[in-house]
C-alpha positions, 0 to 999 in steps of 0.5 A: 556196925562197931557194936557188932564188931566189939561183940565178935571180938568179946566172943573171940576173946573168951572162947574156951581154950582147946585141949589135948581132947579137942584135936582132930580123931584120925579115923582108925586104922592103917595109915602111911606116911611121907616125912620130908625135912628141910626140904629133902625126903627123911623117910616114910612108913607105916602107922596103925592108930586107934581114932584117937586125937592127933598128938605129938611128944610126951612126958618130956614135954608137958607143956603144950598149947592147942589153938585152931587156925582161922583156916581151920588147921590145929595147931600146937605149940610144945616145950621140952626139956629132956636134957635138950631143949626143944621148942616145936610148933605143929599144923594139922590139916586135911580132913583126918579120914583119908588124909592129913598132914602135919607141918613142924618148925623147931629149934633144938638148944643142946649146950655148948652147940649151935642152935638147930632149927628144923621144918618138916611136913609128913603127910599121912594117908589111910590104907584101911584097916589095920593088920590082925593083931596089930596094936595101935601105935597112938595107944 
């Protein structure tokens, strides 16, 4: 039993860190979306995307982490710099062809102000296929 245990925890121990590749594919498509922050409805809307993997930010914030949950969420953690500092953390979950939903805690750094800490959750839910002509906004 204890070699069996050490073996599961050697395997844990070297699996292969995730990549920008790795997160889940929202099917392709029209989607909307509900945005609640703090606690209080922020906004919602409309999205098309292309099936391409769930990600969040850009070259602002190159330095991002990717980690699966033992509940199978994708998680990631981001870091930018683009005259504010920003610490993020992201939780992705559902099943990515009818739904999904990313929760996000974050701290904003800005000088001379208090430090801001901000949870939201926006649920995403697929409507079908996106209207002609439209360009995907995960392009």
């Amino acid at each position: 039993m204890l070699i069996a245990a050490a073996t599961l925890g050697l395997v844990a121990g070297c699996a292969k860190p995730l990549t920008a590749n790795d997160m889940p594919r929202p099917k392709a498509g029209l989607w909307t979306w509900v945005n609640v922050v703090n606690g209080a409805p922020f906004g919602k809307g409309q999205t098309c995307l292309a099936g391409k993997p769930v990600h969040l930010l850009g070259p602002a914030c190159p330095q991002i982490t990717y980690d699966r949950a033992s509940d199978g969420a994708f998680e990631t953690e981001n870091r930018c710099d683009n005259g504010v500092v920003s610490d993020f953390k992201d939780r992705f979950s559902g099943d990515f062809r009818t739904s999904y939903v990313m929760d996000q805690t974050g701290t904003l750094a800005q000088p001379g102000k208090p430090l801001s800490i901000q949870a939201s959750r926006v649920t995403y839910t697929f409507v079908g296929p996106c209207p002609a002509g439209a360009t995907p906004d995960d392009d």
